[in-house]
C-alpha positions as CSV (number, residue, x, y, z in Angstrom):
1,X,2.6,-3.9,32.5
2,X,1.9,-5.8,29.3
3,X,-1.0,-3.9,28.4
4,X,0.1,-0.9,29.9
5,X,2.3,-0.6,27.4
6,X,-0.2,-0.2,24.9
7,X,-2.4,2.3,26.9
8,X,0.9,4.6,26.9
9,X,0.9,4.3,23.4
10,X,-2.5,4.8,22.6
11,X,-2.6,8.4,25.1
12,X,0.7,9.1,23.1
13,X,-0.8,8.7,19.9
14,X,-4.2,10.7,21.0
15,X,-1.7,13.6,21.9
16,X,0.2,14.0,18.7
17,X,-3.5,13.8,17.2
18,X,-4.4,16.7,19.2
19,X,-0.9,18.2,19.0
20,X,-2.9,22.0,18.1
21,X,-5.5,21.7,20.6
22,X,-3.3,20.8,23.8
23,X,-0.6,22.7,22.2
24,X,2.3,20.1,23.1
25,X,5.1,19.8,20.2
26,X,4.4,16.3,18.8
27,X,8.1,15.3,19.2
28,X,8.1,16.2,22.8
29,X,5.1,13.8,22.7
30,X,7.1,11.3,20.6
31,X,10.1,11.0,22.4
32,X,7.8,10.5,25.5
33,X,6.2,7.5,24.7
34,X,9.3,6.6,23.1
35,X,11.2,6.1,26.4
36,X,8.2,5.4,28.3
37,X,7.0,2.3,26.7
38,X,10.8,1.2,27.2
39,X,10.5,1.8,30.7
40,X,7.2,0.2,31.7
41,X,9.0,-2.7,29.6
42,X,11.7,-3.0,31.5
43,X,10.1,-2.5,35.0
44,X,8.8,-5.7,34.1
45,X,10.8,-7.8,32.1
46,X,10.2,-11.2,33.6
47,X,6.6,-10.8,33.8
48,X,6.1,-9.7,29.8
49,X,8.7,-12.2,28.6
50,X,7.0,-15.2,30.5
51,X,3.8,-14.0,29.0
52,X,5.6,-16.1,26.0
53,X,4.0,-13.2,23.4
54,X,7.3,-12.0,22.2
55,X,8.8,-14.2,19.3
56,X,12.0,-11.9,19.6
57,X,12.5,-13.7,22.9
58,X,12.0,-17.2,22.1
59,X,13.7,-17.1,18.8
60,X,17.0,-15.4,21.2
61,X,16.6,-18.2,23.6
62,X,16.5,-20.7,20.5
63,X,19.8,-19.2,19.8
64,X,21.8,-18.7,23.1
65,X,19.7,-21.2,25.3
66,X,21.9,-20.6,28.4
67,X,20.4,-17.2,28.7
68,X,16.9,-18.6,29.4
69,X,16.9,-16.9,33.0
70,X,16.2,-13.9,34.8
71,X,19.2,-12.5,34.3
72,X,19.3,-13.7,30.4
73,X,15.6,-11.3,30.6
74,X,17.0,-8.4,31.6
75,X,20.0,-8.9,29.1
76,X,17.9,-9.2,26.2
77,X,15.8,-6.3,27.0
78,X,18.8,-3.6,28.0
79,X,21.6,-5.1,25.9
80,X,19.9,-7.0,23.2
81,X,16.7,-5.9,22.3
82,X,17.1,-1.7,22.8
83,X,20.5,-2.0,21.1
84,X,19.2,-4.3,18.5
85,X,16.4,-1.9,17.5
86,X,18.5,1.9,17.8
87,X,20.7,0.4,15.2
88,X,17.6,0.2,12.9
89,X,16.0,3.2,13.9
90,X,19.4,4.7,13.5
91,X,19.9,3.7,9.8
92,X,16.5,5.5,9.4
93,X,17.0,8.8,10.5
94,X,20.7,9.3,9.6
95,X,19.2,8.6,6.0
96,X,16.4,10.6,6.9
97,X,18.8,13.8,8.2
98,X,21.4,12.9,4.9
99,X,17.9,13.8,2.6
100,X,17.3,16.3,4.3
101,X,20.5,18.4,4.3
102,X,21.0,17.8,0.3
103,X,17.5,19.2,0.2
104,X,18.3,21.9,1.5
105,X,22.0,22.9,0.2
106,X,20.0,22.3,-3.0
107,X,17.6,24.6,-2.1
108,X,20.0,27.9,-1.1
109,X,21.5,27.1,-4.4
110,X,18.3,27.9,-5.9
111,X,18.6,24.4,-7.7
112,X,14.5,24.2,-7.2
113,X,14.4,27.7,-8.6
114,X,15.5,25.8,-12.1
115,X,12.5,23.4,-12.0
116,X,9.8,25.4,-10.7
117,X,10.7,28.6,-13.0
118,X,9.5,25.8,-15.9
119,X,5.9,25.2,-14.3
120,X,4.6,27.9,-15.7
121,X,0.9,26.9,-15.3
122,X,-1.0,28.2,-12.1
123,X,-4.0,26.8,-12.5
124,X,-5.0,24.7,-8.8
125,X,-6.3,21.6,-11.1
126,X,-3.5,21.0,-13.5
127,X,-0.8,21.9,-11.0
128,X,-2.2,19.5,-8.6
129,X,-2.0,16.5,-11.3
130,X,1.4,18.0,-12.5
131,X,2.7,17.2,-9.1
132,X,0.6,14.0,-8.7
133,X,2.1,12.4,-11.0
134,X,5.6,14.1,-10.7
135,X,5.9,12.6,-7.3
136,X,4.3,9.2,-8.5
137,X,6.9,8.5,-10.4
138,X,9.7,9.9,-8.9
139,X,9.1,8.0,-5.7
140,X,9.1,5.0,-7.3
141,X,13.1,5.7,-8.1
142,X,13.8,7.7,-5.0
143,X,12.7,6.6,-2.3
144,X,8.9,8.1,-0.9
145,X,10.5,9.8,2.0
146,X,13.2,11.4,-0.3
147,X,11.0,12.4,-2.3
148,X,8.0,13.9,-0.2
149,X,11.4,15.9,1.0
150,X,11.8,17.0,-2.1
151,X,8.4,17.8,-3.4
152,X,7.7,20.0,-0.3
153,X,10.4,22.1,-1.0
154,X,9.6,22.6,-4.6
155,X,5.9,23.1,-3.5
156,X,7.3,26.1,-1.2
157,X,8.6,27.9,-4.3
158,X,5.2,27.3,-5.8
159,X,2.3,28.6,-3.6
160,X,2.2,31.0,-1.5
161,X,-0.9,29.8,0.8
162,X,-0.6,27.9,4.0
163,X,-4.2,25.5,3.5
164,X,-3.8,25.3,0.0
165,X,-0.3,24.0,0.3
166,X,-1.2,21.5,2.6
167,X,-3.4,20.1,0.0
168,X,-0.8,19.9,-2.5
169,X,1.7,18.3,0.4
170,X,-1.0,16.2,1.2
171,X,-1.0,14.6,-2.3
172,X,2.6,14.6,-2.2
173,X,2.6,12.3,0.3
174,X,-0.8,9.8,-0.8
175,X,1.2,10.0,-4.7
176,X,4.8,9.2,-2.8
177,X,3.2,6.3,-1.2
178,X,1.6,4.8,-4.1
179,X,4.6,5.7,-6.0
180,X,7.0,3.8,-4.1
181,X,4.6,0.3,-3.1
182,X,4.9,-1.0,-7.0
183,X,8.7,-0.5,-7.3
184,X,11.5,-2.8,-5.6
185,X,13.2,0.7,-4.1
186,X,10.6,2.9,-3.7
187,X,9.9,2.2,-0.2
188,X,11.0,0.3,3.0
189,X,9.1,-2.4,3.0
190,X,8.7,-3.4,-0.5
191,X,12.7,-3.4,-0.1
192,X,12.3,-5.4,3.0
193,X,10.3,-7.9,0.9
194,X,12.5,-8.2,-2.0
195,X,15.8,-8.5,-0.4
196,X,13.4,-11.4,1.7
197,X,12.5,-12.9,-1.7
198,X,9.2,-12.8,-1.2
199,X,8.9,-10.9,-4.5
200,X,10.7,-10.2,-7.5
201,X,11.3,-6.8,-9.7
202,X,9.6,-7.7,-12.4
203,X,6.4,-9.6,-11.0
204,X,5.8,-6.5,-8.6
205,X,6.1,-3.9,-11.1
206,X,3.5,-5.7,-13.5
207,X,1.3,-6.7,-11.1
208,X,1.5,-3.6,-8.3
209,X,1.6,-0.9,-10.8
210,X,-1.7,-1.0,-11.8
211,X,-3.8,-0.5,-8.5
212,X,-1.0,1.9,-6.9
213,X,-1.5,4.2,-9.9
214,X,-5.1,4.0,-9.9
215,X,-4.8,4.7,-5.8
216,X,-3.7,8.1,-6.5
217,X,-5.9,8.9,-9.4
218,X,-9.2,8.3,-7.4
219,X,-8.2,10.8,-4.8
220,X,-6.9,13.3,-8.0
221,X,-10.2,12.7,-9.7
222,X,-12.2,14.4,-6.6
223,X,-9.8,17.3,-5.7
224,X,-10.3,18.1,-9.5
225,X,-14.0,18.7,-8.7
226,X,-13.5,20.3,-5.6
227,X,-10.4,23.0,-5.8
228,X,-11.0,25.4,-8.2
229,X,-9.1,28.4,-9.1
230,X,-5.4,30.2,-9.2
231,X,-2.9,29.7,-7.0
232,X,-0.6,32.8,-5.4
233,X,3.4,32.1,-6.1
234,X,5.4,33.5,-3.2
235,X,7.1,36.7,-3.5
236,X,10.5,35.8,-3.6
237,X,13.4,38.1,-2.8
238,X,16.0,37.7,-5.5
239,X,18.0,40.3,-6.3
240,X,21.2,39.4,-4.1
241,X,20.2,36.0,-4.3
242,X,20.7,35.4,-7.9
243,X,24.4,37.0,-7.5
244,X,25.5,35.2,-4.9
245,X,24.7,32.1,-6.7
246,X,24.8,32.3,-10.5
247,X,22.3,30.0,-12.3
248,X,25.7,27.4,-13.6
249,X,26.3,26.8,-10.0
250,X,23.1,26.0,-9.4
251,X,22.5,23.7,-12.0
252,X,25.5,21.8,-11.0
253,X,24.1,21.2,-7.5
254,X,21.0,20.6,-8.7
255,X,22.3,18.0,-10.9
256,X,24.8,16.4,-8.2
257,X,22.1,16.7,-5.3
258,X,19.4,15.0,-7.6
259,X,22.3,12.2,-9.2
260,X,23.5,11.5,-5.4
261,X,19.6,10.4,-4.3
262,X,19.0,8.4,-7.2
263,X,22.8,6.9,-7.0
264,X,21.7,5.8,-3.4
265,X,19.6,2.8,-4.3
266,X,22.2,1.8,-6.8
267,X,25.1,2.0,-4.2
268,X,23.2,-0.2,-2.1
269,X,22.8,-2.4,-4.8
270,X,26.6,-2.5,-5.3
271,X,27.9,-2.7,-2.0
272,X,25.4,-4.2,0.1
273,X,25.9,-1.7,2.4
274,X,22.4,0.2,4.1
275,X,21.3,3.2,2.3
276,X,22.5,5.6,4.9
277,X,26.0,4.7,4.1
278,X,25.2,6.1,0.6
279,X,23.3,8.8,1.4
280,X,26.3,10.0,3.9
281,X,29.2,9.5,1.4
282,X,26.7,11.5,-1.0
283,X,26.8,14.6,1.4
284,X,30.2,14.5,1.9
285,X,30.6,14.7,-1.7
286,X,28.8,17.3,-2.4
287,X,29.2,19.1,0.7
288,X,33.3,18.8,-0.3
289,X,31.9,20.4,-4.0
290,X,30.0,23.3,-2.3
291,X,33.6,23.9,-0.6
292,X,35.5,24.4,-3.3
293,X,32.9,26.4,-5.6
294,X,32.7,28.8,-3.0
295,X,36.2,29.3,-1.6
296,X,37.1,32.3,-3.0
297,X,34.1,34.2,-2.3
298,X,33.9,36.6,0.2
299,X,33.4,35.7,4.0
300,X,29.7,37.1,4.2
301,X,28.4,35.3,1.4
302,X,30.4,31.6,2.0
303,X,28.4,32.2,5.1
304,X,25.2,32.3,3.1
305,X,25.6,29.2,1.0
306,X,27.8,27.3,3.5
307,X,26.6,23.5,4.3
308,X,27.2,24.5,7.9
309,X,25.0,27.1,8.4
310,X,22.4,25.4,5.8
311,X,22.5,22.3,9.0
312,X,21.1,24.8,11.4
313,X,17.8,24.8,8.7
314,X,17.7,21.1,8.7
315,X,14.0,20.3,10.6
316,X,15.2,18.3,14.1
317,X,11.6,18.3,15.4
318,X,11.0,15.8,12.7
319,X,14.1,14.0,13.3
320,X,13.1,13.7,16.9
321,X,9.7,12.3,16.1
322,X,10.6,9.9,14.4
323,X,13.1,8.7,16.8
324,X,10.2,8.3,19.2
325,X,7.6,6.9,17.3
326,X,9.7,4.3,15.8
327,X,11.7,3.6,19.1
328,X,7.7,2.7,20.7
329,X,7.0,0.9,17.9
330,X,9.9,-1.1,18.6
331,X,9.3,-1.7,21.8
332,X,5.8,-3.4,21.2
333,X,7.4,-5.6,18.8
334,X,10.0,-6.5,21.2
335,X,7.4,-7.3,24.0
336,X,4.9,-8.8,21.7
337,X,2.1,-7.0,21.2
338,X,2.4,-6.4,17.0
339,X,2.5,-10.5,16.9
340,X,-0.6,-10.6,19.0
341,X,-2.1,-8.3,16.7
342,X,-0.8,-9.9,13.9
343,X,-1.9,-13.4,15.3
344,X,-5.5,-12.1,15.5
345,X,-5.6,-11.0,11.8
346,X,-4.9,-14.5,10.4
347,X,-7.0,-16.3,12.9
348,X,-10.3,-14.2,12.8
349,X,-10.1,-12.9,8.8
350,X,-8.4,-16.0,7.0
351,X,-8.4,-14.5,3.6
352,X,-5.6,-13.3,2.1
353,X,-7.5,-10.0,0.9
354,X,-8.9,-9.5,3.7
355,X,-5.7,-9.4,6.3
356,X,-3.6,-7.6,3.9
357,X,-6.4,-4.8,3.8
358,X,-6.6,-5.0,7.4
359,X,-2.8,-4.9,7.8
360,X,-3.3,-1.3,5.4
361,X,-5.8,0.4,7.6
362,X,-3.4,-0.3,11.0
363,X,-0.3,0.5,8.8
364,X,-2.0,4.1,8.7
365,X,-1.5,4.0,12.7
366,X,1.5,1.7,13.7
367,X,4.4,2.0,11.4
368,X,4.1,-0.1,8.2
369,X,8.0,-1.6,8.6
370,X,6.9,-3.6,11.7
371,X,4.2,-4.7,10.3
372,X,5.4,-6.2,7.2
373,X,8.6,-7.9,9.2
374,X,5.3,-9.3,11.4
375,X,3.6,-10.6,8.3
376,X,7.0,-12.3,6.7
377,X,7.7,-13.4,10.4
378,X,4.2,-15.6,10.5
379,X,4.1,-16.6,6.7
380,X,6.9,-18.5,5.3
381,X,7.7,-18.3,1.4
382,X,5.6,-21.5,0.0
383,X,8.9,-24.1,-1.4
384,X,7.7,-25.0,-5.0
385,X,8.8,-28.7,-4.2
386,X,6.9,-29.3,-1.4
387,X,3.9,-28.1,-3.0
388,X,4.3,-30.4,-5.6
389,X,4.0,-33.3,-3.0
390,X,0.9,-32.5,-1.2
391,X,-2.4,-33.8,-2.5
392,X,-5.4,-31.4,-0.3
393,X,-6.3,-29.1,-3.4
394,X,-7.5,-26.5,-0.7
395,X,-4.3,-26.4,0.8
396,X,-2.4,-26.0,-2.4
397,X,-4.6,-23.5,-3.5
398,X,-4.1,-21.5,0.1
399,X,0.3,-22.1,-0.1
400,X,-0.1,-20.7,-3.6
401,X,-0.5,-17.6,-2.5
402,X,2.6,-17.6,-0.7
403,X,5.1,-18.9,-3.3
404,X,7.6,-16.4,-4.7
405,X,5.8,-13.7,-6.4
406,X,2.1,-14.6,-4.6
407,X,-1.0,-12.9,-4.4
408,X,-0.2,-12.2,-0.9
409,X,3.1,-10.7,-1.1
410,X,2.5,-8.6,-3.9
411,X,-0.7,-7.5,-2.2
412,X,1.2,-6.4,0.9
413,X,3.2,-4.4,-0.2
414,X,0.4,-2.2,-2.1
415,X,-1.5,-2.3,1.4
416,X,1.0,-1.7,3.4
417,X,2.7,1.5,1.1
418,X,-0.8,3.1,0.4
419,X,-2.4,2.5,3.4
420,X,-0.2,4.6,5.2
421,X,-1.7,7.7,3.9
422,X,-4.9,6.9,5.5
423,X,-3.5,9.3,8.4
424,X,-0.4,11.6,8.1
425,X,1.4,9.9,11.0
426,X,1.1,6.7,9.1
427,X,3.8,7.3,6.7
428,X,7.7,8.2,6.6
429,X,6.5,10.3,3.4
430,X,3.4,12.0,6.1
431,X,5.7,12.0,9.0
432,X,8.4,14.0,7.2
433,X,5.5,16.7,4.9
434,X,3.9,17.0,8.4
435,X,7.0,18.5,10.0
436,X,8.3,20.4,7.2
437,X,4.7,22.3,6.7
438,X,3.6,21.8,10.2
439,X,0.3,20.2,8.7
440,X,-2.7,19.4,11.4
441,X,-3.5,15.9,12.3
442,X,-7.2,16.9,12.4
443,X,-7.0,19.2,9.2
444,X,-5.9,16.1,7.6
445,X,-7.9,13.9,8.7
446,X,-10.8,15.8,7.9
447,X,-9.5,16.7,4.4
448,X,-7.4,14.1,3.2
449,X,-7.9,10.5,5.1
450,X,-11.7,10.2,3.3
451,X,-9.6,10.8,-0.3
452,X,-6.6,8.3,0.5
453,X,-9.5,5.5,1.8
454,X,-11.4,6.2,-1.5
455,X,-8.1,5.4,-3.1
456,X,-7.0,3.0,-1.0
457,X,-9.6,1.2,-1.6
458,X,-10.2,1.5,-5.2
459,X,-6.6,0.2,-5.8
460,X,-7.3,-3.0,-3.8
461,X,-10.5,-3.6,-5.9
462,X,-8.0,-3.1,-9.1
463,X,-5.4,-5.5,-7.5
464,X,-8.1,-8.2,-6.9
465,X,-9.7,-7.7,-10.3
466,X,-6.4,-8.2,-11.7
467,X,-6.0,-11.4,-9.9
468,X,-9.6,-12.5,-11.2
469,X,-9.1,-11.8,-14.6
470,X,-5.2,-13.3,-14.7
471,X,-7.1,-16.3,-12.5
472,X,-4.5,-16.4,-9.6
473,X,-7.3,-15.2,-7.3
């Protein structure tokens, strides 16, 4: 049952690869594999927990050592463990569906209208690096899911063909990704790492910023010799449009919708509360504003603008994927496969470059959150004074890397951010373009993956030249 876990989750993953070929809706895939793997756990509780694989068992039983029976199994698994792991998922897609409806009540405001009306240019090459680097940055203050959410709109208001908006989606998502693994905020698991300690603002900032940009500009670089051309704006219908909301109103949403996603990080920060919180209150605020601004409008269009009929627009299919990717995930780390995995890396690579590129290319299959707790689960932050007492100088020289601020923190969290690009269902910032456009696993893995490894890459090379010429490496 152990391994049959995995072989569900493998066929699962091979479907929502070939999601246009078998024509099966990836969520319906998703959520399959998302319960199953849950099942084929459960069926055999005893069995996978005596394997003694899963370190979420054995640290439970460290903690409440009377449940270290059959019955104690079956708790952890049903009560413990499923529970444990909905409330995280949970915290992810209510942020995720939060994003997503500001997007979008920004959007019938025509609050995008504002920004794209100033790109002017329509040149393929110089849009493409005008939303490069927009996103780059952006991410790396939102969030890269937020962020992909809101590029993708924009980018609807900006071309009009399907392939060639996939492209620029595509480098939404590779630019989000880099974007967000040099800042503190800009994505989960460099969060995840500096609320651990692991790494500080500053130090991951200097040290990250370099190779994530760099990881983005490889893959720019090429398109700019490949795509050539115009691109088509969409015709937009905009006569009753523009009445029924007048460009002030507009800007004020814009401005609120925009000030409520960068706010989120910063309430967080305030009230230790998870982002969701923030990204909910946020909504209600601004779906209270919408309210009042349009109260005294006639019926048919408060029906237009209204936040309740702008919910029915809000993409559930992605919602739903996630909630069954991230619920298999969760059940492999539960069981114990991701430490096996994780286990194997540090035993058969032993270099700190090498598992944290490792860790970059699986990231792009298995969701980079687990893998990043796995990493902080087997390496412990290196204590400055017991360093000081030991006397092997190749052992220091290994622990170094693990102090506050190491080479291999900092390192993980480029890999694990930018590797995730590799494929589109490697990503939050993928997961989210891919429903929204409806982009094809092949198409982008064809067209894309070869870019984000050349960048990828190329940012690692930067990271460990970095480290060469600062001599921590």
């Amino acid at each position: 049952m152990f391994a049959l876990m995995v072989v569900v989750f493998v066929l699962g993953y091979i479907a929502i690869a070939l999601e246009h070929p078998l024509h099966l809706d990836k969520a319906a895939t998703a959520l399959l594999i998302g319960a199953l793997t849950w099942v084929v756990y459960v069926l055999d509780y005893q069995g996978i927990l005596g394997l003694g694989y899963s370190e979420a068992w054995q640290n439970y039983i460290a903690q409440y050592p009377e449940e270290n029976s059959v019955e104690g199994m079956l708790h952890f698994v049903v009560d413990h463990e499923v529970f444990h792991h909905l409330g995280d998922i949970a915290s992810i897609l209510f942020f995720l569906m939060g994003a997503m409806t500001i997007v979008e009540i920004i959007d019938r405001h025509q609050g995008f209208k504002i920004i794209t009306d100033q790109i002017h240019t329509t040149g393929t090459v110089k849009l493409l690096w005008i939303v490069g680097i927009l996103t780059f940055f952006m991410s790396s203050v939102l969030d890269n899911l937020t962020t992909t959410i809101v590029m993708v709109a924009m980018l609807r208001k900006l071309i009009d063909d399907k392939e060639t908006r996939w492209v620029f989606a595509s480098i939404v998502v590779l630019a989000a990704n880099a974007g967000g693994a040099w800042s503190p905020i800009g994505d989960v698991t460099t969060i995840m790492l500096w609320i651990g300690g692991q790494v500080t603002a500053a130090s991951i900032i200097m040290k990250v910023f370099l190779p994530s940009i760099v990881s983005i500009l490889v893959p720019l670089a090429f398109l700019s010799f490949i795509m050539k051309g115009e691109v088509k704006r969409p015709v937009t219908v905009e006569d009753h449009e523009e009445t029924i909301v007048p460009r002030g109103e507009s800007m004020l949403i814009l401005i609120m919708g925009v000030s409520i996603l960068l706010l989120v990080p910063v309430f967080k920060t305030l009230t230790h509360l998870p982002p969701y919180m923030g990204m909910l209150l946020g909504l209600g605020i601004l779906w209270m504003t919408t309210e009042i601004i349009h109260k005294s409008k006639p019926v048919e269009v408060r029906s237009n603008v209204s936040v309740v009929s702008i919910i029915r627009r809000v993409d559930m299919p992605t919602v739903l994927f996630f909630l069954g990717i991230l619920s298999a995930v969760a059940s492999l780390q539960s069981a114990g496969q991701l430490n096996i995995m994780a286990n194997f890396l540090d035993e058969k690579l032993g270099n700190i470059y090498l598992i944290n590129i490792a860790i970059g290319f699986l990231s792009s299959v298995i969701d980079n959150v687990p893998l990043v707790a796995g990493a902080m689960g087997m390496y412990q932050i290196t204590d400055p004074a017991e360093l000081a007492l030991m006397t092997d100088a190749v052992q220091i020289e290994y622990l170094t890397h693990f102090l506050q601020d190491g080479l291999f923190w900092e390192f993980l969290a480029f890999c694990a951010g930018t590797g995730g690009s590799i494929l589109i269902i490697g990503s939050a910032a993928g997961v989210a373009a891919m429903g929204m456009e409806r982009i094809d696993f092949i198409w982008y893995l064809k067209r894309i993956s070869w870019l984000a490894v050349l960048g990828y890459l190329a940012g690692a090379g930067v990271y460990y030249l970095q480290a060469v010429i600062l001599h921590l490496a």
